[in-house]
N, CA, C and O atoms as a GROMACS GRO file, in nm:
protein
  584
    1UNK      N    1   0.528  -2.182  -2.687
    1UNK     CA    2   0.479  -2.203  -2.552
    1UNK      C    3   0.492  -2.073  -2.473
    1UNK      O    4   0.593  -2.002  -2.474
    2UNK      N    5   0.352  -2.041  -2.386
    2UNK     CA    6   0.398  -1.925  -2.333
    2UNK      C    7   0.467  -1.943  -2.190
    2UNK      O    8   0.475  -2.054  -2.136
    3UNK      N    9   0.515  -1.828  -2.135
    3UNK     CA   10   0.622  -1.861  -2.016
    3UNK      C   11   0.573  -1.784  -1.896
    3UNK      O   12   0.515  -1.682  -1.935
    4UNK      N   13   0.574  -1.793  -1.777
    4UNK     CA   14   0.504  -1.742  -1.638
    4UNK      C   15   0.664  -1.753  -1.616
    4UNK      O   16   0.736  -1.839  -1.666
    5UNK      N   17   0.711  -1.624  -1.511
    5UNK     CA   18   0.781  -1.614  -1.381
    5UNK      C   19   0.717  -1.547  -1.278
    5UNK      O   20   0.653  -1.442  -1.265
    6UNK      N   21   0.769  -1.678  -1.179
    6UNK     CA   22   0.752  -1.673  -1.055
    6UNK      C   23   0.903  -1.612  -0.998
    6UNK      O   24   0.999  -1.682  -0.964
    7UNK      N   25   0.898  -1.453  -1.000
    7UNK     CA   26   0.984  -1.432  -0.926
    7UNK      C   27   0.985  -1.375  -0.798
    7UNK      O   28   0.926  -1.269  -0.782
    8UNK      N   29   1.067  -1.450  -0.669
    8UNK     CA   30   0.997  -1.421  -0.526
    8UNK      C   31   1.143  -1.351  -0.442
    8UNK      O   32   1.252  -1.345  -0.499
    9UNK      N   33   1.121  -1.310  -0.320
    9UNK     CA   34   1.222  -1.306  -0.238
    9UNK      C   35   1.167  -1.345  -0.094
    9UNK      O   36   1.081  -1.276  -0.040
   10UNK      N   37   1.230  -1.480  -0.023
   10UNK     CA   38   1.154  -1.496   0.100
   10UNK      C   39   1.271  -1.504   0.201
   10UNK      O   40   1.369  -1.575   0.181
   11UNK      N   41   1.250  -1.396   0.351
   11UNK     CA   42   1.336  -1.477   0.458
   11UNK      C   43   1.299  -1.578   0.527
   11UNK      O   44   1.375  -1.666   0.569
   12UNK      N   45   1.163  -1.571   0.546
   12UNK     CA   46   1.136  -1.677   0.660
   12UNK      C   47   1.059  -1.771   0.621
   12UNK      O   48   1.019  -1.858   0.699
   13UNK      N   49   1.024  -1.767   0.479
   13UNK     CA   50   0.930  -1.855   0.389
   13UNK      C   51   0.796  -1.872   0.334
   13UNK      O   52   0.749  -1.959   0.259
   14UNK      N   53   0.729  -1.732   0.408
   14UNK     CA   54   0.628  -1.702   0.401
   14UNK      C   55   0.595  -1.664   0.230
   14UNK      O   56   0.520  -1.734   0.162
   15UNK      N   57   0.669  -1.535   0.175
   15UNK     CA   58   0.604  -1.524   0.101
   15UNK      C   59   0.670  -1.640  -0.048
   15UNK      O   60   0.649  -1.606  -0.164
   16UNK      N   61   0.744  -1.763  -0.014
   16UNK     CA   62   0.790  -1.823  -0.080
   16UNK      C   63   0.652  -1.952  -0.095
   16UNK      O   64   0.621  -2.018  -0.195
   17UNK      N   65   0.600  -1.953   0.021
   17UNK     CA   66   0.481  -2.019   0.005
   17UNK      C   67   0.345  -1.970  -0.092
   17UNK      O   68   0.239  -2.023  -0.124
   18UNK      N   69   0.382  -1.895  -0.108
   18UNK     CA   70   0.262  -1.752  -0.212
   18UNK      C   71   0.315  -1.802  -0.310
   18UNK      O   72   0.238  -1.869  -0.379
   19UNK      N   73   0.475  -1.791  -0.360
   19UNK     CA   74   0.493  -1.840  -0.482
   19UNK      C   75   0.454  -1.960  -0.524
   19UNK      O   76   0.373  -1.965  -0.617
   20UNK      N   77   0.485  -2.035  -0.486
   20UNK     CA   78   0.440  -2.178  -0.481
   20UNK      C   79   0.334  -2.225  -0.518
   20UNK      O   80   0.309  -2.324  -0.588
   21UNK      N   81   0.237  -2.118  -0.445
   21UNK     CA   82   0.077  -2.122  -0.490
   21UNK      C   83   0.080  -2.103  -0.607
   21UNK      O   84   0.096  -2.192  -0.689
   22UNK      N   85   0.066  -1.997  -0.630
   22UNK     CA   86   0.032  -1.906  -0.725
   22UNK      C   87   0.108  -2.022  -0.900
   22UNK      O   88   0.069  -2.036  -1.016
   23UNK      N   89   0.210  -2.067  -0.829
   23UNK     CA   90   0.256  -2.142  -0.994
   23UNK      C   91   0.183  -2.282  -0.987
   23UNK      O   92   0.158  -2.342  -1.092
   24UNK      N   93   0.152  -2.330  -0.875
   24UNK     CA   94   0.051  -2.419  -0.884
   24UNK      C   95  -0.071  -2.410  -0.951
   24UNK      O   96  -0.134  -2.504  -1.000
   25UNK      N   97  -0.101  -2.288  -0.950
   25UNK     CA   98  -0.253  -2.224  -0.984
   25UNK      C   99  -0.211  -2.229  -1.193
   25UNK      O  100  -0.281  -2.275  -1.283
   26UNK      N  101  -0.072  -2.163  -1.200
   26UNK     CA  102  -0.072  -2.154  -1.343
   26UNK      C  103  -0.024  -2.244  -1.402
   26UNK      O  104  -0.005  -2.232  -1.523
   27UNK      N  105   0.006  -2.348  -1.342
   27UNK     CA  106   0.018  -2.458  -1.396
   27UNK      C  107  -0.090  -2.572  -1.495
   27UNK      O  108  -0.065  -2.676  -1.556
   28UNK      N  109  -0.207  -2.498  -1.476
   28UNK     CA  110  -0.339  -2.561  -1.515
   28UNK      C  111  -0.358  -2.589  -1.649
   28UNK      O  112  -0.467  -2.631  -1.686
   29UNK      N  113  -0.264  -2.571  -1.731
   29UNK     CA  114  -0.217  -2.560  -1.873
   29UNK      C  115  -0.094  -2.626  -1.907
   29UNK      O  116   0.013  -2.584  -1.865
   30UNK      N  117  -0.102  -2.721  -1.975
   30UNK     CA  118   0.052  -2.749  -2.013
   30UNK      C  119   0.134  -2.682  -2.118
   30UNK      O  120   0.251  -2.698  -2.152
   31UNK      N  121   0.009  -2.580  -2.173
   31UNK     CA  122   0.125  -2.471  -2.256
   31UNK      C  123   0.154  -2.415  -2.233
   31UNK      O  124   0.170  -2.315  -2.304
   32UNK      N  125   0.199  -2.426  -2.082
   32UNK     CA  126   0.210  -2.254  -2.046
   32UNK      C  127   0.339  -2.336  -1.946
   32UNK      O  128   0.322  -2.408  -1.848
   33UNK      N  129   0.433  -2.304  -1.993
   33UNK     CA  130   0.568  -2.324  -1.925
   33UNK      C  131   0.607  -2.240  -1.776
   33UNK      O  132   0.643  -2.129  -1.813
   34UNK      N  133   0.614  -2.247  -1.631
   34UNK     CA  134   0.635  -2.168  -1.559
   34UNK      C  135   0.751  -2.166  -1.460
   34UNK      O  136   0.776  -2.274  -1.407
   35UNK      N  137   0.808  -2.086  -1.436
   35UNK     CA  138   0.930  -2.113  -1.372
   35UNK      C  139   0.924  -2.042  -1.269
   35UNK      O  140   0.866  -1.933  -1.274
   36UNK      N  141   0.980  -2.086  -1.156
   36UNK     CA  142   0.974  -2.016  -0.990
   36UNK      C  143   1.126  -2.035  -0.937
   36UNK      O  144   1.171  -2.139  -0.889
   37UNK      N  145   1.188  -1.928  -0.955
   37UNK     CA  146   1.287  -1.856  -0.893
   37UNK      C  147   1.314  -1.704  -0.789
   37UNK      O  148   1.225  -1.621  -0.772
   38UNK      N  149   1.424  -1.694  -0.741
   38UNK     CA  150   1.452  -1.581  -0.621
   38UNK      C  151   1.574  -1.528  -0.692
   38UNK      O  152   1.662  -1.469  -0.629
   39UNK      N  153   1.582  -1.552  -0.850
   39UNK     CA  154   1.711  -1.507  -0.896
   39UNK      C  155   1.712  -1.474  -1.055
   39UNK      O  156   1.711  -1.564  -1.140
   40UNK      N  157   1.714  -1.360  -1.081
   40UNK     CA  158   1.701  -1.384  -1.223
   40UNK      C  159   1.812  -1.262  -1.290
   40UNK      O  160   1.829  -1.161  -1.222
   41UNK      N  161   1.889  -1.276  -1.428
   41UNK     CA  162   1.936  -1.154  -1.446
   41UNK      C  163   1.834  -1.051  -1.551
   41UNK      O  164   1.740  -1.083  -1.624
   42UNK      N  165   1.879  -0.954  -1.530
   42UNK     CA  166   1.787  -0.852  -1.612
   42UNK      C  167   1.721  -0.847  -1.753
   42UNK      O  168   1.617  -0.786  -1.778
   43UNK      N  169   1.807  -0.934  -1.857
   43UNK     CA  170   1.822  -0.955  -1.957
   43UNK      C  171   1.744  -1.090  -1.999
   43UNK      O  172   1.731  -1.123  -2.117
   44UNK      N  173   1.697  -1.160  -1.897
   44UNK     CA  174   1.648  -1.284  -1.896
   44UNK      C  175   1.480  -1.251  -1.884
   44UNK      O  176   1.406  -1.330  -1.943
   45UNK      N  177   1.411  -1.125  -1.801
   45UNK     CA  178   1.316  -1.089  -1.839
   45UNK      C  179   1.220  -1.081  -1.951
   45UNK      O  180   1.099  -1.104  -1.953
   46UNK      N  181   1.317  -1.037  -2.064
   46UNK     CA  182   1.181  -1.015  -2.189
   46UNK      C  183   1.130  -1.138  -2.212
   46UNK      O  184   1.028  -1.154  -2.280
   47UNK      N  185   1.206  -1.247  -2.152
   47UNK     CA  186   1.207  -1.369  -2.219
   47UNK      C  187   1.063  -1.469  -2.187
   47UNK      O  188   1.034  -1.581  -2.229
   48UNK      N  189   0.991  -1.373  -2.094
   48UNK     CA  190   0.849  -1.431  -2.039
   48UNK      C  191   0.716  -1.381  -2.058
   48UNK      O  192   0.710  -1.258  -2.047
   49UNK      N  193   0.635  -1.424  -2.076
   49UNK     CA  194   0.527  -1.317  -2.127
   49UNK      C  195   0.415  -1.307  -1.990
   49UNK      O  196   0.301  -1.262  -1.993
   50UNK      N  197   0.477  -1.353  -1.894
   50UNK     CA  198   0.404  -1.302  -1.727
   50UNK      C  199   0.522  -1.293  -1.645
   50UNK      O  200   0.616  -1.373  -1.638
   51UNK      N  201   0.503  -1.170  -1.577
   51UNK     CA  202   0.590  -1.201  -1.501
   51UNK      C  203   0.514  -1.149  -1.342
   51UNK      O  204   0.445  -1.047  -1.331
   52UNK      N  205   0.548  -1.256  -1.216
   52UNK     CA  206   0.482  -1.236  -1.135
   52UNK      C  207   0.576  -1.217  -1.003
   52UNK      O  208   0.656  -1.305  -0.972
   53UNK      N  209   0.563  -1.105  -0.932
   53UNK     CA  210   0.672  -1.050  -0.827
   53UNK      C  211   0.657  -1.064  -0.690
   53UNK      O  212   0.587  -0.974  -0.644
   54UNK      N  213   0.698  -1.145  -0.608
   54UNK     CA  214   0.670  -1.175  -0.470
   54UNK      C  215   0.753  -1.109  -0.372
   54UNK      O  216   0.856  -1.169  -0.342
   55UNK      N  217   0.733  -1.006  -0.319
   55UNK     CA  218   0.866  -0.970  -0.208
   55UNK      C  219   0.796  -0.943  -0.067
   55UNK      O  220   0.680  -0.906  -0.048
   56UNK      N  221   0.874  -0.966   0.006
   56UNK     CA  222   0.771  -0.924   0.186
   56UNK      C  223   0.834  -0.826   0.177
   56UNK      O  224   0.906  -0.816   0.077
   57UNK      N  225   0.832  -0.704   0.288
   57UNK     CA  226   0.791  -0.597   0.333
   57UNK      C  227   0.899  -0.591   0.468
   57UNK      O  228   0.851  -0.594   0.582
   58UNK      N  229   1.045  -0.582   0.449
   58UNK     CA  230   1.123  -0.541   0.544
   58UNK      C  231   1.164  -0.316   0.617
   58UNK      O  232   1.218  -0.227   0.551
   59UNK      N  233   1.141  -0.313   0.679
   59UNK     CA  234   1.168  -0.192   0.706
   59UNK      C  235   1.129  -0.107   0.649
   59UNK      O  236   1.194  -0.004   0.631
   60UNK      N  237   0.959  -0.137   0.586
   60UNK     CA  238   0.904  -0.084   0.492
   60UNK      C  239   0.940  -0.018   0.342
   60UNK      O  240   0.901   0.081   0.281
   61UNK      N  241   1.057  -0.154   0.309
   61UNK     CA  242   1.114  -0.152   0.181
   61UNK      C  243   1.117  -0.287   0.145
   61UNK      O  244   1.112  -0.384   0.219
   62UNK      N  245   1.128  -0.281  -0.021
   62UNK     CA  246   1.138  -0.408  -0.081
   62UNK      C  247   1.316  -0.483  -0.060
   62UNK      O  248   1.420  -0.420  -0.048
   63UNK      N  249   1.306  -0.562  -0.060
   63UNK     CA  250   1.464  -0.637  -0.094
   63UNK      C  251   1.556  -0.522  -0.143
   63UNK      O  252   1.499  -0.423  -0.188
   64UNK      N  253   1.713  -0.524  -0.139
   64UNK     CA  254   1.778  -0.443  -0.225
   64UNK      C  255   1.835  -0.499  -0.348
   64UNK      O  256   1.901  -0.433  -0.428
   65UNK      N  257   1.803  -0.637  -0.360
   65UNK     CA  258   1.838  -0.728  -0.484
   65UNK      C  259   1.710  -0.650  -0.575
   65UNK      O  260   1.736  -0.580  -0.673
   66UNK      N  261   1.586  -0.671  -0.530
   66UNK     CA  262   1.485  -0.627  -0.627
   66UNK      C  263   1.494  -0.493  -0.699
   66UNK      O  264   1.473  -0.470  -0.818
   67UNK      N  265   1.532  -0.399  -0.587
   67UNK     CA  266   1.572  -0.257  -0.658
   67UNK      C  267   1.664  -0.244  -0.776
   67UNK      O  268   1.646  -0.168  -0.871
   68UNK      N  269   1.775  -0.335  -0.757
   68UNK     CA  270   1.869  -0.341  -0.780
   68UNK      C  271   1.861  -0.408  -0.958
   68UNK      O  272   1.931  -0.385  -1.057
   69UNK      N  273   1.770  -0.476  -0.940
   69UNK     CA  274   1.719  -0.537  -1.063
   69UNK      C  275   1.600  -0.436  -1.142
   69UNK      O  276   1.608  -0.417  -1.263
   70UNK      N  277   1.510  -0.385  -1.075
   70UNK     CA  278   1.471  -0.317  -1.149
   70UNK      C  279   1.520  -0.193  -1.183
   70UNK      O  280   1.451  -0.134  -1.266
   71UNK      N  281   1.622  -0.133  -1.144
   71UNK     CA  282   1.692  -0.067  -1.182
   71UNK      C  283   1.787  -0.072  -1.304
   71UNK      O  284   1.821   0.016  -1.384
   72UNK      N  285   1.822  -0.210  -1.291
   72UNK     CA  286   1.949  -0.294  -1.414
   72UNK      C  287   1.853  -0.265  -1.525
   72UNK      O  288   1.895  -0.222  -1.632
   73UNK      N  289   1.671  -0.294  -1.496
   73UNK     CA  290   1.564  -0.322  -1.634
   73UNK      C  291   1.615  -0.163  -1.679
   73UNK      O  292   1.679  -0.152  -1.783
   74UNK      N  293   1.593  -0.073  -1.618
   74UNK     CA  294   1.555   0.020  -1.642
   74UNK      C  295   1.683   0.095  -1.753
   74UNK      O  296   1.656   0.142  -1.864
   75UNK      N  297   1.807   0.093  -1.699
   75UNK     CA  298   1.952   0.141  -1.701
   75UNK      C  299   1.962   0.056  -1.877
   75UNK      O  300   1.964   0.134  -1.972
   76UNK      N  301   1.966  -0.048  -1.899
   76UNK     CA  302   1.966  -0.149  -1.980
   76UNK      C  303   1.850  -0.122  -2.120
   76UNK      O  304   1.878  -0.145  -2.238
   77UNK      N  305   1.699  -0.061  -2.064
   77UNK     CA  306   1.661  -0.008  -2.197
   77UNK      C  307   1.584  -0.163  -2.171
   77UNK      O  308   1.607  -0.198  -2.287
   78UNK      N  309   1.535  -0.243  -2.132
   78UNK     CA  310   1.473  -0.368  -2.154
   78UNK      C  311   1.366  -0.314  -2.182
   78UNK      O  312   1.339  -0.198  -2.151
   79UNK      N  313   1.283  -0.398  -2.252
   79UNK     CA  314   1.109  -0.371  -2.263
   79UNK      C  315   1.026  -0.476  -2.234
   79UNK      O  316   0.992  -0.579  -2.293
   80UNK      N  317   0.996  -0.412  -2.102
   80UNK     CA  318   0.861  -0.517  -2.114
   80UNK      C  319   0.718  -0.491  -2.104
   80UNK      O  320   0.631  -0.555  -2.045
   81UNK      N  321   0.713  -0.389  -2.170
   81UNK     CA  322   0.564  -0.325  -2.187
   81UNK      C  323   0.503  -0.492  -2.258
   81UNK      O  324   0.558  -0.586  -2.317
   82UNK      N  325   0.356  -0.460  -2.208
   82UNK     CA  326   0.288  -0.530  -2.255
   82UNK      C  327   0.264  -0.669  -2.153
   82UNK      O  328   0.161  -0.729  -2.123
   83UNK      N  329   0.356  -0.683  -2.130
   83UNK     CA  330   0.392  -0.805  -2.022
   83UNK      C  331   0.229  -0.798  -1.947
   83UNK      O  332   0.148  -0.706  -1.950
   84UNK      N  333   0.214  -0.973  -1.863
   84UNK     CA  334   0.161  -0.954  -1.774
   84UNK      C  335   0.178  -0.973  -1.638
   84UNK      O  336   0.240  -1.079  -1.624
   85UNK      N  337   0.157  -0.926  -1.540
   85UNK     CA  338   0.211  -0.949  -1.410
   85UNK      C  339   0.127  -0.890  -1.296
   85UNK      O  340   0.038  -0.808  -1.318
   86UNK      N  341   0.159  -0.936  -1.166
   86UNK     CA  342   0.114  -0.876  -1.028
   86UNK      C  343   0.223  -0.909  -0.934
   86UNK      O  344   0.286  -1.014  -0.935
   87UNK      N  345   0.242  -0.806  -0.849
   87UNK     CA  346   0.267  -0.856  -0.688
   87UNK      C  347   0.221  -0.890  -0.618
   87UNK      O  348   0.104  -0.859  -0.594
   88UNK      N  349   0.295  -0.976  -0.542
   88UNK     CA  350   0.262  -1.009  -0.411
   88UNK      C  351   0.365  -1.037  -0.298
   88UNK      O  352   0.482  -1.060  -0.327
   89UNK      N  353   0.335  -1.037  -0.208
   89UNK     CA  354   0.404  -1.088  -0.047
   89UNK      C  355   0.330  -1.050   0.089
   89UNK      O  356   0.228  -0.986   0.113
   90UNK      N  357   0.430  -1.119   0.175
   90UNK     CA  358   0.390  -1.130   0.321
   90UNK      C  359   0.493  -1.021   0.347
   90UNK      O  360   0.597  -0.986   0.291
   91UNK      N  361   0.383  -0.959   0.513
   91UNK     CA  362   0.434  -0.868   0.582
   91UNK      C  363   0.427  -0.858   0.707
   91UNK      O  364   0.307  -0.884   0.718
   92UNK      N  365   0.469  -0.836   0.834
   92UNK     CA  366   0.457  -0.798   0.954
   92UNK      C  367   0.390  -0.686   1.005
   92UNK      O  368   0.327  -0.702   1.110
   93UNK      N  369   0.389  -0.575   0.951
   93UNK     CA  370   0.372  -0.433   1.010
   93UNK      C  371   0.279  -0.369   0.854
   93UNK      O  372   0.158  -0.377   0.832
   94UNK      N  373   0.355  -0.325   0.793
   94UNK     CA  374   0.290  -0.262   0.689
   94UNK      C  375   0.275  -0.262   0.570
   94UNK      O  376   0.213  -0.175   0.511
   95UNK      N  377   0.355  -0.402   0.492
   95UNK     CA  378   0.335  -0.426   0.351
   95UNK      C  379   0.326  -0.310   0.221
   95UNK      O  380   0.253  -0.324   0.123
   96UNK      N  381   0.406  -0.208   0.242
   96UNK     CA  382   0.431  -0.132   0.120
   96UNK      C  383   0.509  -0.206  -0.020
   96UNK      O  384   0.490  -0.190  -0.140
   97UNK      N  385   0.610  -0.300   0.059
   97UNK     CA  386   0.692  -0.344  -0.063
   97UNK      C  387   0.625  -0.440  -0.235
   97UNK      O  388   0.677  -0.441  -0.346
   98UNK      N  389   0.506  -0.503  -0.187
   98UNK     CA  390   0.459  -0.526  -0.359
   98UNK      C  391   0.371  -0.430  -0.393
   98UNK      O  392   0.321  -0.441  -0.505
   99UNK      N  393   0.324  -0.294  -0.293
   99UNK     CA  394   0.271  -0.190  -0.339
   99UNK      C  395   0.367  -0.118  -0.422
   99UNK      O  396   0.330  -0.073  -0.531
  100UNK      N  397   0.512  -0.099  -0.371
  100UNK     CA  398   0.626  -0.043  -0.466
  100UNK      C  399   0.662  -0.132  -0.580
  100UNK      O  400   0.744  -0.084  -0.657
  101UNK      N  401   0.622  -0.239  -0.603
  101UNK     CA  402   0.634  -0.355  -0.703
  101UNK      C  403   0.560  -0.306  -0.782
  101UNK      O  404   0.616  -0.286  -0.889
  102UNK      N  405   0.411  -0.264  -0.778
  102UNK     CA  406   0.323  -0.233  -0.875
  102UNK      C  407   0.347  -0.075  -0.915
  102UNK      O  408   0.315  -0.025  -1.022
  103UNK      N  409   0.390  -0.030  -0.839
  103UNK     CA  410   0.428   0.122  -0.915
  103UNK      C  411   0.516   0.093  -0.992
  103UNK      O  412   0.505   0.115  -1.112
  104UNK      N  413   0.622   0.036  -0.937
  104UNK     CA  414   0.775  -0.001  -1.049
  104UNK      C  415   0.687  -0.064  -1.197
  104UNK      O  416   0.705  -0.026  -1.312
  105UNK      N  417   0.610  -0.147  -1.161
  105UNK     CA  418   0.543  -0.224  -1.322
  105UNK      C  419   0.452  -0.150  -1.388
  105UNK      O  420   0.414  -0.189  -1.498
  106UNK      N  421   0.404  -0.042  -1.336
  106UNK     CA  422   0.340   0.088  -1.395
  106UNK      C  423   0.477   0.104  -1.491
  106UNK      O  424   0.490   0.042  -1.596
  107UNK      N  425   0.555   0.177  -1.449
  107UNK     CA  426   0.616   0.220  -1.555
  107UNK      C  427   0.705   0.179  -1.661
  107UNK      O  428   0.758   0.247  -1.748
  108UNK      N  429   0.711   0.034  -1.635
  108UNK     CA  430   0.725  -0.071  -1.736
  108UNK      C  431   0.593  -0.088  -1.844
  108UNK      O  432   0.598  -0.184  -1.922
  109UNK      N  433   0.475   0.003  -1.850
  109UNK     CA  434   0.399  -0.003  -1.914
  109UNK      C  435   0.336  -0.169  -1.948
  109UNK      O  436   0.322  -0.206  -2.065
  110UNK      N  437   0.305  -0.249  -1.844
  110UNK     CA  438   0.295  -0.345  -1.776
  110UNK      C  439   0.148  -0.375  -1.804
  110UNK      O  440   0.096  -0.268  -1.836
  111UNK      N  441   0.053  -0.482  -1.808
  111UNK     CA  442  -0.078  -0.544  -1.793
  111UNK      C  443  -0.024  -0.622  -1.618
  111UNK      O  444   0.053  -0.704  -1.567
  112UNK      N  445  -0.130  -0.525  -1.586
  112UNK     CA  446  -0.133  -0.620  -1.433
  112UNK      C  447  -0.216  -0.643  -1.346
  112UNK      O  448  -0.305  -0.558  -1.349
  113UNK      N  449  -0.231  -0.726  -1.260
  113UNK     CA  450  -0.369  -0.753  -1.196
  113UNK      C  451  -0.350  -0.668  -1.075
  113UNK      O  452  -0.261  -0.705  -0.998
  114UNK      N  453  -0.416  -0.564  -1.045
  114UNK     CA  454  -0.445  -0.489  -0.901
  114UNK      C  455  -0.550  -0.554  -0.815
  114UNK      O  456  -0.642  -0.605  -0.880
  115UNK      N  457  -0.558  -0.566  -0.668
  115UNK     CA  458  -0.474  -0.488  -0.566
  115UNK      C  459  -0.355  -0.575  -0.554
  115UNK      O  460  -0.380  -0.678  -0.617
  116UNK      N  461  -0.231  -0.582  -0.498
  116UNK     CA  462  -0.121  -0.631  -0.480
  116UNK      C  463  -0.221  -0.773  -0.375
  116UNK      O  464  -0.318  -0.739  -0.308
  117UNK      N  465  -0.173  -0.923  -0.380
  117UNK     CA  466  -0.214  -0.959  -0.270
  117UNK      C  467  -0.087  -0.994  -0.127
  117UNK      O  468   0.016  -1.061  -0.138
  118UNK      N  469  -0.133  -0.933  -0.019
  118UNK     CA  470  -0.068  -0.920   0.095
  118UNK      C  471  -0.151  -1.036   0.170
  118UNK      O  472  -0.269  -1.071   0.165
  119UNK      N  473  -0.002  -1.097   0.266
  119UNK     CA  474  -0.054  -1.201   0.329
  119UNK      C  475   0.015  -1.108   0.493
  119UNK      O  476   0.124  -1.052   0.485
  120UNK      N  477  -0.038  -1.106   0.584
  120UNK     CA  478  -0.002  -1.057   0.673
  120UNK      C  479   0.065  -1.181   0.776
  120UNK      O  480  -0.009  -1.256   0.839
  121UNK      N  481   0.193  -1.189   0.782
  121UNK     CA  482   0.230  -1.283   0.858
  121UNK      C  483   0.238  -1.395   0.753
  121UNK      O  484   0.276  -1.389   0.636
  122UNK      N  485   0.186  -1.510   0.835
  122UNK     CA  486   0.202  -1.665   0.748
  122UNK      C  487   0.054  -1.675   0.671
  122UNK      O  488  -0.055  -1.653   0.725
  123UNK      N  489   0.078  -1.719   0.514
  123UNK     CA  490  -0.002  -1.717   0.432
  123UNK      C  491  -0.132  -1.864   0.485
  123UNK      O  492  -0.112  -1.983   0.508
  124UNK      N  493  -0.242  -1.791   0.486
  124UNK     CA  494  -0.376  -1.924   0.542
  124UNK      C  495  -0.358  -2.015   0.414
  124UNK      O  496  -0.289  -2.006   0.312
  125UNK      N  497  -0.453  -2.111   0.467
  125UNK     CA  498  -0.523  -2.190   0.342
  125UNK      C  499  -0.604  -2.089   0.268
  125UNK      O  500  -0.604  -2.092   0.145
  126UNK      N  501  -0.662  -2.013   0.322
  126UNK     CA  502  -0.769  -1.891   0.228
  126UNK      C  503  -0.669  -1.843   0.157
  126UNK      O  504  -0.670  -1.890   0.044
  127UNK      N  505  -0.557  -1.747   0.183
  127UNK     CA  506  -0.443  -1.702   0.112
  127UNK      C  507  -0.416  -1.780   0.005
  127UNK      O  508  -0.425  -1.743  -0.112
  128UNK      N  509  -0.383  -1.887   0.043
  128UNK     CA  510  -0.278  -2.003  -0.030
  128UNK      C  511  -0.401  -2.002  -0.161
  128UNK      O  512  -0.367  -1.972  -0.275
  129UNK      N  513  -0.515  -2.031  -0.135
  129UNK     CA  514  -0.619  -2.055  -0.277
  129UNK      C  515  -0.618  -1.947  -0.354
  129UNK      O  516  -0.615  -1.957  -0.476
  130UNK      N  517  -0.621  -1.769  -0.258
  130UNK     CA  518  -0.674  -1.684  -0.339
  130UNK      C  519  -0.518  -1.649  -0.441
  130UNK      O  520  -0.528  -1.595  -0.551
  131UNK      N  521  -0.404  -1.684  -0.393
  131UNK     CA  522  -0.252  -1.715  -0.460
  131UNK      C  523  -0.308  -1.808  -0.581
  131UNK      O  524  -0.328  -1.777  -0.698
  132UNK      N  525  -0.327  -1.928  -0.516
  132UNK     CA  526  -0.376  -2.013  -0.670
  132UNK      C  527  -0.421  -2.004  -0.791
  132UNK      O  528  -0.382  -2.033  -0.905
  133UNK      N  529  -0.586  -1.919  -0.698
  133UNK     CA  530  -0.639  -1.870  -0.827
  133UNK      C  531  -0.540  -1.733  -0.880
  133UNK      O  532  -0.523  -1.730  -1.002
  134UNK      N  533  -0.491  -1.649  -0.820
  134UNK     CA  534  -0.434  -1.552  -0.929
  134UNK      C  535  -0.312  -1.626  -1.046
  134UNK      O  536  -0.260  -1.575  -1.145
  135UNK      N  537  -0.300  -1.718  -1.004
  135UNK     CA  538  -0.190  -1.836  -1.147
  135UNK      C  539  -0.297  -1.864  -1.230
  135UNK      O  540  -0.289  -1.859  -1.352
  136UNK      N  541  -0.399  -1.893  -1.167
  136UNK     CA  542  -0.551  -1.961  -1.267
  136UNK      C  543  -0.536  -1.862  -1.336
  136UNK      O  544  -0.502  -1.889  -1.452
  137UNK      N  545  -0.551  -1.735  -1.309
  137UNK     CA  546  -0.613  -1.645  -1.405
  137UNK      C  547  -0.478  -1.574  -1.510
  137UNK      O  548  -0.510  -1.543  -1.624
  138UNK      N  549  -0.358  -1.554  -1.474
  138UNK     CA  550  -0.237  -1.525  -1.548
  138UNK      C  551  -0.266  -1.632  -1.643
  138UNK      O  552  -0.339  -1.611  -1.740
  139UNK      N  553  -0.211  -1.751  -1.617
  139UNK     CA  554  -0.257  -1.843  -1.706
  139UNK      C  555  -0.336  -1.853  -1.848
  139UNK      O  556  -0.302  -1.868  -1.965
  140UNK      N  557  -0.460  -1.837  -1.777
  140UNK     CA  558  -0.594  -1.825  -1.842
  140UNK      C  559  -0.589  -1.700  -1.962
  140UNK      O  560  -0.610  -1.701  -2.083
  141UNK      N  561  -0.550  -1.590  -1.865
  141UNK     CA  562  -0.497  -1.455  -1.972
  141UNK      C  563  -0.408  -1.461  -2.102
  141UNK      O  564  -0.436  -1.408  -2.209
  142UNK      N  565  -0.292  -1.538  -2.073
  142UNK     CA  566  -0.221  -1.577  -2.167
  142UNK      C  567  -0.260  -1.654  -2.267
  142UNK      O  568  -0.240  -1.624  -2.385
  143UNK      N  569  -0.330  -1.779  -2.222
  143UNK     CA  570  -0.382  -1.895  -2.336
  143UNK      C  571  -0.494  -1.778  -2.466
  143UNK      O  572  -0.497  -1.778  -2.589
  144UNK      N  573  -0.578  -1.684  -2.353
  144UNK     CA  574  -0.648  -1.656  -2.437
  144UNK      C  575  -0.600  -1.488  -2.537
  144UNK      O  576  -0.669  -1.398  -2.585
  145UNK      N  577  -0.497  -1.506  -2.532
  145UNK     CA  578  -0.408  -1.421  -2.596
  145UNK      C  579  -0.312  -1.476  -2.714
  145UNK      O  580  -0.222  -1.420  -2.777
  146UNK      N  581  -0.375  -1.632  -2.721
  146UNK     CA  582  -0.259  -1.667  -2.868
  146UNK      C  583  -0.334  -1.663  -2.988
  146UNK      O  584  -0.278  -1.683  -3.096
   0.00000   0.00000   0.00000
């Protein structure tokens, strides 16, 4: 069975609602196992064959848990080349932080869907679908990869 993470960081719930979507969306498969968490350890990574990154955009930085973790990937020697994944989150002002998400998964030698999607503020119903469909299509990527 293949495996999706939904891994997010939300304060005010915004971009926790993106997650939500988005595993709704990859849920469209029952072989495709997906899990949505704000917590994962480093070592627990290889263990998914999508992995999908949600963080908002504080002080025009990501979380320091997230650094902190991709740093552990890095320090640790993990591999997850090949993987598939995208960012996303909500922002107030300027949304760099799942832009620094997708550089960080560049050099994880990563399959990933570009542009990052940014919800500015609280995610719409338009948001919330175009979240959906990006699970549709992780999903979809995977099935047609066995």
């Amino acid at each position: 069975m293949k495996k999706i993470l939904v891994l997010y960081y939300s304060r005010t719930g915004n971009t926790e609602k993106m997650a939500q979507a988005i595993a709704k969306g990859a849920q469209i498969n029952q072989n495709i196992q997906v899990d949505v968490t704000f917590h994962i350890e480093p070592q627990e990574l290889s263990t998914f064959d999508a992995i999908v990154v949600g963080t908002p955009t504080y002080n025009h930085e990501l979380p320091i848990d997230f650094k902190k973790l991709f740093e552990k990937v890095t320090a640790l020697g993990i591999r997850l080349k090949g993987k598939v994944g995208s960012p996303f989150g909500s922002y107030g002002w300027s949304g760099e932080a799942p832009k620094a998400v997708l550089e960080i998964m560049k050099k994880f030698e990563r399959e990933f869907i570009e542009p990052p999607l940014l919800a500015n503020y609280v995610p719409d119903q338009k948001m919330l679908e175009v979240c959906r469909d990006l699970g549709k299509r992780i999903s979809e990527n995977l099935m047609s990869t066995t």
